[in-house]
N, CA and C of each residue as an Amber inpcrd file, in Angstrom:
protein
   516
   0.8410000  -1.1860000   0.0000000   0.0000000   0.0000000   0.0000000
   0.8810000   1.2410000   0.0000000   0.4180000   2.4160000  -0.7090000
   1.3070000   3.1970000  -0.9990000   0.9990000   4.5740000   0.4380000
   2.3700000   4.9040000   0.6310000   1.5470000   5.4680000   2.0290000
   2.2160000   6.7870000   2.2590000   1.8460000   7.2760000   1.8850000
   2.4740000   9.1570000   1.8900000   1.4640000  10.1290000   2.7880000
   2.3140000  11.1950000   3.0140000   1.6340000  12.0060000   3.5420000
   2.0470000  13.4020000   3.5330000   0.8030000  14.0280000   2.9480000
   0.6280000  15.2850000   1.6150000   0.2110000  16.4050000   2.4860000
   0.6410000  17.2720000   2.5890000  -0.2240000  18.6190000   2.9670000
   0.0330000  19.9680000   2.6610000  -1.1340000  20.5250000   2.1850000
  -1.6490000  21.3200000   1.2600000  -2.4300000  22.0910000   1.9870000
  -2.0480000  23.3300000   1.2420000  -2.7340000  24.5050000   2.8290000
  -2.6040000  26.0900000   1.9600000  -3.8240000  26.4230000   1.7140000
  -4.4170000  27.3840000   0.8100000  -5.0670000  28.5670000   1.9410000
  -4.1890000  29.8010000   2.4110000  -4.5290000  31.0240000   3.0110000
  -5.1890000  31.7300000   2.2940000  -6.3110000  32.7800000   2.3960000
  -7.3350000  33.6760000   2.1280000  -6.7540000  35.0400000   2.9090000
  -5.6040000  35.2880000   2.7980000  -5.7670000  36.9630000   4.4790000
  -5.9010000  37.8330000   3.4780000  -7.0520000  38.8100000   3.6240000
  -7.6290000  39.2900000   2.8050000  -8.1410000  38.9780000   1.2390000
  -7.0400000  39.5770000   0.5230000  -7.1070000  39.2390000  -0.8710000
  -6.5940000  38.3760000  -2.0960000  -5.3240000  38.4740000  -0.6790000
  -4.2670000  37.6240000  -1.5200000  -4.2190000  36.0810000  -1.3540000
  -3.4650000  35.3140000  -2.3090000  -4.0350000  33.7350000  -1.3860000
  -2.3890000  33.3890000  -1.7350000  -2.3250000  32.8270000  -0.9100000
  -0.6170000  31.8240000  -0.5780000  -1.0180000  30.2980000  -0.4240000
  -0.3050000  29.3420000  -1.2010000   0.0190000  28.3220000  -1.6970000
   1.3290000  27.4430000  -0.7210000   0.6840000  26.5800000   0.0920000
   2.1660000  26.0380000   0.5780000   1.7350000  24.3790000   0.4010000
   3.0590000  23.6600000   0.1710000   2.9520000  22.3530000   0.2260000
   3.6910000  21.2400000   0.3060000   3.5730000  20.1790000   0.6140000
   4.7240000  19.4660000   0.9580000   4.2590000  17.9670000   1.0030000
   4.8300000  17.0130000   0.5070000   4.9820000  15.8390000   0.8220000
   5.8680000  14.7820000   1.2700000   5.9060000  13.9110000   2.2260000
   6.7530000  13.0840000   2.6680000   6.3130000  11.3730000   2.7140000
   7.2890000  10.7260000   2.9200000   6.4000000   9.1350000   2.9050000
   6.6600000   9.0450000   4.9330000   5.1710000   8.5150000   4.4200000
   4.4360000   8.2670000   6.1300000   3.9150000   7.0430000   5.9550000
   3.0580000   7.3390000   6.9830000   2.2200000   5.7990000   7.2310000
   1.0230000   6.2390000   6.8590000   0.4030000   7.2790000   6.5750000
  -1.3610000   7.7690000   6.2360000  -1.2850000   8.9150000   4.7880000
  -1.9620000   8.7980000   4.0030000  -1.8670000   9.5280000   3.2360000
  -3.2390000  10.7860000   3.1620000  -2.4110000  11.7480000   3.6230000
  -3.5910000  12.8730000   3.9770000  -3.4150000  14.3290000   3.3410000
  -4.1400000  15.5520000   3.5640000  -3.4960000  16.4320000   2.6970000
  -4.9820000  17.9730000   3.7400000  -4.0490000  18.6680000   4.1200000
  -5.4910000  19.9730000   4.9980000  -5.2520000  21.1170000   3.7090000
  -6.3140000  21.4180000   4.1870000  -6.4440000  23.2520000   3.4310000
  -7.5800000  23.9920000   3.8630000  -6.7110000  25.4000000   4.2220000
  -7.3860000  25.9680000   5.5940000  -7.6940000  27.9520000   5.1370000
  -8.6980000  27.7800000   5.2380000  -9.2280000  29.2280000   4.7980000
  -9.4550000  29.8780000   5.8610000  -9.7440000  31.3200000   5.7000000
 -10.4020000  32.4900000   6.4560000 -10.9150000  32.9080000   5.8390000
 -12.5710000  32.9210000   6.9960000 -14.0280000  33.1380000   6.7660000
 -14.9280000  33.9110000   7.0360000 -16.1650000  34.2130000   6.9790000
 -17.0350000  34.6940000   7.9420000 -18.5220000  33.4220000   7.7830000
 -18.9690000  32.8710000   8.8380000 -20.1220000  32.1890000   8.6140000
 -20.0820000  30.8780000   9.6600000 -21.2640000  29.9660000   9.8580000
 -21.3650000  28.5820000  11.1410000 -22.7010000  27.8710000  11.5330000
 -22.9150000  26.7440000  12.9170000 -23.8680000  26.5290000  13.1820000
 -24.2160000  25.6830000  14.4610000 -24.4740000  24.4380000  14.4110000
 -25.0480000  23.5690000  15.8590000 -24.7410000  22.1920000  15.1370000
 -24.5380000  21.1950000  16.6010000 -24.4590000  19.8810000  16.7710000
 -25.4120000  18.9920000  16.5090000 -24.4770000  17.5500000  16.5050000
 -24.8850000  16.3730000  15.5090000 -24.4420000  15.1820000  16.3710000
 -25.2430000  14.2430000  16.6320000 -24.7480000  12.5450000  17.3150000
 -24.4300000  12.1280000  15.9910000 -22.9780000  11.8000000  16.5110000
 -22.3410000  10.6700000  15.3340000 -22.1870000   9.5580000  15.8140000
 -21.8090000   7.8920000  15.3820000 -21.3230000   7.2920000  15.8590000
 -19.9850000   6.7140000  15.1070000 -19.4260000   5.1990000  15.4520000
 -18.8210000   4.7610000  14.8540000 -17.3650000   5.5290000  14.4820000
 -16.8120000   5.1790000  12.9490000 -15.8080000   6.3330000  13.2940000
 -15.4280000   7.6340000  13.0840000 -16.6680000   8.1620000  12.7850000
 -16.3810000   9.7340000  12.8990000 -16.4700000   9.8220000  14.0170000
 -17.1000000   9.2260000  14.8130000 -17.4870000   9.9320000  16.6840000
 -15.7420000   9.3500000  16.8780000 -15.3040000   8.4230000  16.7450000
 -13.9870000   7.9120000  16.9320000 -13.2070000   8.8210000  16.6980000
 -13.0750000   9.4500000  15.4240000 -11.5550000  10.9580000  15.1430000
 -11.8190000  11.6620000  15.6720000 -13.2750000  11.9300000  16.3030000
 -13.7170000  13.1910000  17.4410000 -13.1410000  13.2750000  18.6800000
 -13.5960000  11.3490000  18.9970000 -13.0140000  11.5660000  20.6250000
 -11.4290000  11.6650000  20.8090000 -10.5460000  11.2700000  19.5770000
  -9.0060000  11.6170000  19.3550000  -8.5030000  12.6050000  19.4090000
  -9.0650000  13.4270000  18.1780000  -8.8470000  15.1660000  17.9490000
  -8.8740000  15.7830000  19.4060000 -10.4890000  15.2580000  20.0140000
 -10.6640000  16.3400000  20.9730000  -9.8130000  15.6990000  22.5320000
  -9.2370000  14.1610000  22.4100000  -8.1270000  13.5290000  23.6070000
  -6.8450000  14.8720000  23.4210000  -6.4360000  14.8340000  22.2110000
  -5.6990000  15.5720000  21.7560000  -5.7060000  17.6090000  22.2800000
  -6.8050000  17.5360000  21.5460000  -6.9790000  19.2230000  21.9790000
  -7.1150000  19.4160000  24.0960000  -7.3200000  18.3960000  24.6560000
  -7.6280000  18.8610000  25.7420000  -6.3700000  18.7530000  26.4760000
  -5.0880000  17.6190000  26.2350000  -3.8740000  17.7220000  26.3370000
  -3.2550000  18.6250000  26.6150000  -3.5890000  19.9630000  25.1600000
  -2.5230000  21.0480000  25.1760000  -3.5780000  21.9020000  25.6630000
  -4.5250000  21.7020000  26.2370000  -5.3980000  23.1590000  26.8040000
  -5.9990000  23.6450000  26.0660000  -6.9060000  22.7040000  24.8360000
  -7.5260000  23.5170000  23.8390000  -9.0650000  23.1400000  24.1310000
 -10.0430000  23.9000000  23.9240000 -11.2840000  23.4440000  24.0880000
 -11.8520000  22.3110000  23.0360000 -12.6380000  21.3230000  23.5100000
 -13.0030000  20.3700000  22.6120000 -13.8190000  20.8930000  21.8390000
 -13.8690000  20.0230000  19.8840000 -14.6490000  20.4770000  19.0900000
 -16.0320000  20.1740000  19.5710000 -17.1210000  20.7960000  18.7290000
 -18.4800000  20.3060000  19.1550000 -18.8650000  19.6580000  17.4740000
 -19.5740000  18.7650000  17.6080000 -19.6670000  18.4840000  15.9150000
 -21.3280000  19.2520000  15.0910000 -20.9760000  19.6900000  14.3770000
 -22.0820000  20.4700000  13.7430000 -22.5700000  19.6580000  12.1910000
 -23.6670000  18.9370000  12.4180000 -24.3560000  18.5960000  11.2490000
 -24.3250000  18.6120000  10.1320000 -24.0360000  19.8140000   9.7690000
 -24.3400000  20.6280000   8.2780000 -23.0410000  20.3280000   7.5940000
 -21.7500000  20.0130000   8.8710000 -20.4570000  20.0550000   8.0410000
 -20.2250000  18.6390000   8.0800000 -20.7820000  17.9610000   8.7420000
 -20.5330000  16.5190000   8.6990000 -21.3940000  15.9710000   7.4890000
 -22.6090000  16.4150000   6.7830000 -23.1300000  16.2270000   5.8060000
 -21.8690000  16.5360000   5.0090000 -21.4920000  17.4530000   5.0670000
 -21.0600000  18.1750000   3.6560000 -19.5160000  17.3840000   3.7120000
 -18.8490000  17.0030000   4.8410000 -17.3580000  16.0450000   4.6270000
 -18.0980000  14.6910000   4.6420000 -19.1490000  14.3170000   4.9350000
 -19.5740000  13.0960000   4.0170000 -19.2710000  13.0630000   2.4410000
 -20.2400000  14.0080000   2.0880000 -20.2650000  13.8310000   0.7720000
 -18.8170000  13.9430000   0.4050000 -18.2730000  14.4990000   0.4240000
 -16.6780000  14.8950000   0.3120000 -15.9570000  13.5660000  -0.2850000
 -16.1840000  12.8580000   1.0330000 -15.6020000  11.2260000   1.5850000
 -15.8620000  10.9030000   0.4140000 -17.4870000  10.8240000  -0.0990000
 -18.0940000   9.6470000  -0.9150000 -17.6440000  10.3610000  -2.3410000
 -17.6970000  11.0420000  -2.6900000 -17.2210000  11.2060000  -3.9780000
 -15.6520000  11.1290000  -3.9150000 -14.7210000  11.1880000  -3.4880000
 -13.5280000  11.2560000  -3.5470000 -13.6620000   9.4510000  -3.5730000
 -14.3770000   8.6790000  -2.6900000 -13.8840000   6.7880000  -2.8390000
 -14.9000000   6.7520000  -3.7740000 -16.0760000   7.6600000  -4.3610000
 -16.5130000   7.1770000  -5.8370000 -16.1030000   7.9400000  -7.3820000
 -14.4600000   8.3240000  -7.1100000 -14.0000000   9.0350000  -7.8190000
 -14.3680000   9.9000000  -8.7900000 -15.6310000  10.5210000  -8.2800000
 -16.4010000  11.9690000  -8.9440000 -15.3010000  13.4720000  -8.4240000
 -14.3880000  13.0640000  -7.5150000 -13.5530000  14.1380000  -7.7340000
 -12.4770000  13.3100000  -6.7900000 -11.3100000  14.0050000  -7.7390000
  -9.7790000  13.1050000  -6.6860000  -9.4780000  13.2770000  -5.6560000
  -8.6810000  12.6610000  -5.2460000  -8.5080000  12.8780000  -3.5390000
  -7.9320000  14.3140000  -3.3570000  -8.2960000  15.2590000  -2.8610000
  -7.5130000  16.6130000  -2.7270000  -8.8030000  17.6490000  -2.0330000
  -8.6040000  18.9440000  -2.0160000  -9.8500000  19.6750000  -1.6390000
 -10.6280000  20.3310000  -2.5390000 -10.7990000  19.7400000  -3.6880000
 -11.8420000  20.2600000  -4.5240000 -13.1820000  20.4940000  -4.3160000
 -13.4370000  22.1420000  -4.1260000 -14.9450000  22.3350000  -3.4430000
 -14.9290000  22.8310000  -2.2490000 -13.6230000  22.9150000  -1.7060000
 -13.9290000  23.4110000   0.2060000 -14.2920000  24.7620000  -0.2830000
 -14.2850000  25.3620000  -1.0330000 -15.0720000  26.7970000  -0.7550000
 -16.5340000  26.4280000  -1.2370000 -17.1010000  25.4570000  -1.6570000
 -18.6700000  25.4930000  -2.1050000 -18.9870000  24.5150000  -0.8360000
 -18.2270000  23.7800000  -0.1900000 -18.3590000  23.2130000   1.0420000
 -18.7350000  24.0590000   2.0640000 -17.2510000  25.2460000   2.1970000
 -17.9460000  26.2860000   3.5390000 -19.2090000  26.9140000   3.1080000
 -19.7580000  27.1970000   1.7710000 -21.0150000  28.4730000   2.1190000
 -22.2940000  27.2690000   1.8870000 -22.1870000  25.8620000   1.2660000
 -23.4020000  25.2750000   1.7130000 -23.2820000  25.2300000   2.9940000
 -22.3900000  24.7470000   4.2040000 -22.6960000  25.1130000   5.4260000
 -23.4430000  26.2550000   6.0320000 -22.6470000  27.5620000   5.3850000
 -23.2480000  28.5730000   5.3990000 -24.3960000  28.9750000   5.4980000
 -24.9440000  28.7420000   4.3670000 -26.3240000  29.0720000   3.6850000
 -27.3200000  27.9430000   4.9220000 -26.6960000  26.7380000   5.3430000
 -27.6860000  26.1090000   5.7720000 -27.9960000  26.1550000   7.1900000
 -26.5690000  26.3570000   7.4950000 -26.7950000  26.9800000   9.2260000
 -27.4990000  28.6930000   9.6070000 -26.9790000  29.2850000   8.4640000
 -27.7220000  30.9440000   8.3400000 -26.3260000  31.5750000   9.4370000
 -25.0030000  31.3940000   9.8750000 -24.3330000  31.9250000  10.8360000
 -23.3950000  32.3330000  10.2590000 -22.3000000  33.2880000  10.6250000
 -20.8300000  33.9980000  10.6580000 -19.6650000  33.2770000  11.4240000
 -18.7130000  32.8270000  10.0490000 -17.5380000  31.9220000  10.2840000
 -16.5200000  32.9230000   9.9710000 -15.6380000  32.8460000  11.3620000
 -14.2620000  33.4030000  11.1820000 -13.3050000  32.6380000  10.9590000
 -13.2230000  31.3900000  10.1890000 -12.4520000  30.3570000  10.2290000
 -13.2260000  29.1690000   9.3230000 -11.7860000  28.6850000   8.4550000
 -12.1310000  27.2920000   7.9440000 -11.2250000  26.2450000   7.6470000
 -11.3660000  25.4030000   7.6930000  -9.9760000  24.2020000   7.7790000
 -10.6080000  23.2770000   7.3480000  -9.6210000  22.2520000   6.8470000
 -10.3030000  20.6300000   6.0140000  -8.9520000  19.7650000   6.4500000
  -9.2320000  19.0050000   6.8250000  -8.1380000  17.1720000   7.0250000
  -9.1450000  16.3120000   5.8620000  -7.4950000  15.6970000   5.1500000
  -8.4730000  14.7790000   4.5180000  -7.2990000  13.7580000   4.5340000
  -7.9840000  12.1350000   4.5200000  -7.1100000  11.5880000   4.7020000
  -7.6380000  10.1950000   3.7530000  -6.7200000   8.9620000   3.2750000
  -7.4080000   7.5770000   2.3750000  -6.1260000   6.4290000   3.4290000
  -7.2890000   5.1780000   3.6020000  -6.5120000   4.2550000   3.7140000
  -7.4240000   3.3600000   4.7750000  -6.8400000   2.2580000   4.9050000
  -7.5680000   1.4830000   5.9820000  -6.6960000   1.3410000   7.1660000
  -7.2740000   2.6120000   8.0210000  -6.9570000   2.8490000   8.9000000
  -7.9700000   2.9500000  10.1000000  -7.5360000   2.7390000  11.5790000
  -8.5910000   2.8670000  12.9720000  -8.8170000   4.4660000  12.7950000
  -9.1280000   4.8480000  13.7690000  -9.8280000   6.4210000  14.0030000
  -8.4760000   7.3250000  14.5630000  -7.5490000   5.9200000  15.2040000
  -6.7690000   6.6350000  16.1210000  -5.5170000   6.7090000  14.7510000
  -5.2190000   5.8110000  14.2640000  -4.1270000   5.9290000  13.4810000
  -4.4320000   7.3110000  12.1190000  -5.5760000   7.4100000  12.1490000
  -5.9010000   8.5390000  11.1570000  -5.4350000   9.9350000  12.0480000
  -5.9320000   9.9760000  12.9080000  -5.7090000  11.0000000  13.7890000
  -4.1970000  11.1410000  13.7950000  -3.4440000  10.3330000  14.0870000
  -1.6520000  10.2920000  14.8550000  -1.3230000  11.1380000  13.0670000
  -1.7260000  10.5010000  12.2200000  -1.4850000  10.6320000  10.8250000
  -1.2630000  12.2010000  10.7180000  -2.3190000  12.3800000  10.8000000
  -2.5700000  14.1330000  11.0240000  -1.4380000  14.8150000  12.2000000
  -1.6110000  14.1740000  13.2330000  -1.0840000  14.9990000  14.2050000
   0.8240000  14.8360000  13.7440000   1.2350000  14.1840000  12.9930000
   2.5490000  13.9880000  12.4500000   2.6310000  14.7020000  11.4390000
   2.1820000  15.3730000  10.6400000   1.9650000  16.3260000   9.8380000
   1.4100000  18.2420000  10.1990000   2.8950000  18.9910000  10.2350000
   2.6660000  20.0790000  10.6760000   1.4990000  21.1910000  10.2040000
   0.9320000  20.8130000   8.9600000  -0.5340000  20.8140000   8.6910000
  -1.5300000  20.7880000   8.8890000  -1.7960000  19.6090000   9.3850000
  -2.9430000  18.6700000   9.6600000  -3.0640000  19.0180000  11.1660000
  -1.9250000  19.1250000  12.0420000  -1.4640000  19.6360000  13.2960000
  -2.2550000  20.9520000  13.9300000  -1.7860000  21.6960000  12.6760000
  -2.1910000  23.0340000  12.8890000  -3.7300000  23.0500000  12.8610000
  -4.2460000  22.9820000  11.8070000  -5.5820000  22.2120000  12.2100000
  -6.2960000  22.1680000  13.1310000  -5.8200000  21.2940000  13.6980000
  -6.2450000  19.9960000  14.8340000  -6.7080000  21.5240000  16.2730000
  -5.1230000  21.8290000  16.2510000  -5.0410000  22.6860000  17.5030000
  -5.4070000  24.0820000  17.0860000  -6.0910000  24.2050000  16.0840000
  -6.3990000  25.5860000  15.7190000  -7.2870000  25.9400000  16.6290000
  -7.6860000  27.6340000  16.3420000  -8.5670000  28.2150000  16.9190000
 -10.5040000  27.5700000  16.6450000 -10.2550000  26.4910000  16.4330000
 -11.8560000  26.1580000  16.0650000 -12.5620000  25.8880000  17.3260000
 -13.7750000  25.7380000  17.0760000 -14.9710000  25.2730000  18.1010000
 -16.0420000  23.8880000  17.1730000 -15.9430000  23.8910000  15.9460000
 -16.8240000  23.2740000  15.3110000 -16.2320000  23.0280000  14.0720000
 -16.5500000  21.3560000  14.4900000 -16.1120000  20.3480000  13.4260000
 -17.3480000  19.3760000  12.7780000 -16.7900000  18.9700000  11.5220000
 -18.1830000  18.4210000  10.3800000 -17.2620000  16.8340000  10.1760000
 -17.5890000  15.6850000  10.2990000 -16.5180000  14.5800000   9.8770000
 -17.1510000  13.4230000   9.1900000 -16.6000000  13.0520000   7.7130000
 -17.2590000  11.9150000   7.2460000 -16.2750000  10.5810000   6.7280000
 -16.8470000   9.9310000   6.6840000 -16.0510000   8.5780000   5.9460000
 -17.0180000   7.9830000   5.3630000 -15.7670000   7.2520000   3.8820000
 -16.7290000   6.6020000   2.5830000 -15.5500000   5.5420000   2.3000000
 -16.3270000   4.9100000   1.8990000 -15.6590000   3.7260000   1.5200000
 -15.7510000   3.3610000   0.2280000 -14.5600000   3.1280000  -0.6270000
 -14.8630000   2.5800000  -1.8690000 -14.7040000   1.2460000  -2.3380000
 -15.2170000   0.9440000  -3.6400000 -15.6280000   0.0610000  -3.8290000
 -14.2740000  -1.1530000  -3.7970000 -13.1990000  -0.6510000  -4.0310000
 -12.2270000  -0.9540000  -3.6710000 -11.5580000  -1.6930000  -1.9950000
 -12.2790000  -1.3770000  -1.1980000 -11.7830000  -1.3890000   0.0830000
 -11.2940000  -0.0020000   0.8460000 -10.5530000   0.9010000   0.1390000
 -10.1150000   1.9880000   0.2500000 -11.1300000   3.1940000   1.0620000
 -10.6880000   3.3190000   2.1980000 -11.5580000   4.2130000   3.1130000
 -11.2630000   5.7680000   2.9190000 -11.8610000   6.7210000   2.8640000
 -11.6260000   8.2510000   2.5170000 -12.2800000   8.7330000   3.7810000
 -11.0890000   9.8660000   4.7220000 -11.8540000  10.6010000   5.5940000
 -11.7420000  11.8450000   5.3940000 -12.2450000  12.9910000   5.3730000
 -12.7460000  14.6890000   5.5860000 -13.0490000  14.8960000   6.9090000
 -12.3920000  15.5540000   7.2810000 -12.6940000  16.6580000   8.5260000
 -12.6310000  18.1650000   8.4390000 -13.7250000  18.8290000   8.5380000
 -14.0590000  20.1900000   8.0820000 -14.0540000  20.7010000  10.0420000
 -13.1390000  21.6560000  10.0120000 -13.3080000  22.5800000  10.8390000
 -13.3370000  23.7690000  10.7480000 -14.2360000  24.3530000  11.6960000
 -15.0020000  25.6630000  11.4110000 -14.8270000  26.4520000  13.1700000
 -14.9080000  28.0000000  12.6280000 -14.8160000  28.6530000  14.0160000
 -15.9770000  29.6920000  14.0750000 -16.7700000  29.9050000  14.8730000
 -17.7680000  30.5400000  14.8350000 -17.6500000  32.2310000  15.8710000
């Protein structure tokens, strides 16, 4: 299995946009890209393993003194779909769409986001090894421990075996 790990990270400060990126061989192959926003919304029972990268992320965030995410619906719909078209290869693995991602959130929660971030990650992996994946990647890292409050998380599986995860974080 081929096992890299990609990250990709697209700034918005104001007008201008900056491009950074990097890849190395790892054990998870993942890739974030993280905007600034205005817009947000409310929580969602997940189970299984999105509730699984939740209770990691947020083992994680409470470690270094960060407040735990809360998971919000609208973005866990929307890194579903994410998941499922990326393992039903209607778009490649990468962040194609996180800006039509943040304003359907938008539009559906009706709120003001000062913040936006995406983890995306492929492989058959536990909840926890996806997570470490990320947290080994100064990217995905940043992320993790960012200024957020509200996170959206999906997984898809393709027909292949091949598992695809999205994690959309948002700051309200």
């Amino acid at each position: 299995m081929k096992r890299y790990l990609c990250f990709f990270k697209l700034l918005l400060p104001a007008l201008a946009i900056a491009t950074v990126g990097a890849c190395q061989k790892r054990t998870v192959t993942t890739t974030s890209v993280t905007r600034n926003y205005n817009k947000a919304g409310d929580g969602v029972s997940l189970n299984g393993m999105e509730n699984s990268i939740l209770f990691y992320v947020n083992k994680h965030r409470k470690k270094i003194g960060k407040s735990e995410l809360r998971m919000l619906d609208a973005a866990s719909t929307q890194a579903t779909v994410h998941s499922r078209n990326m393992a039903q290869k209607k778009t490649p693995f990468s962040h194609d769409g996180f800006e039509t991602r943040v304003a359907t959130i938008t539009k559906q929660t009706a709120s003001a986001y000062n913040g936006a971030a995406e983890n995306v990650a492929y492989g058959e992996m536990t909840a926890e090894e996806v997570v470490d994946g990320w947290l080994h990647s100064p990217g995905h890292k940043k992320n993790i421990e960012g200024n957020y409050n509200l996170t959206g998380i999906g997984v898809a599986k393709a027909k292949d075996g091949t598992v695809y995860y999205t994690q959309i974080f948002l700051r309200k």
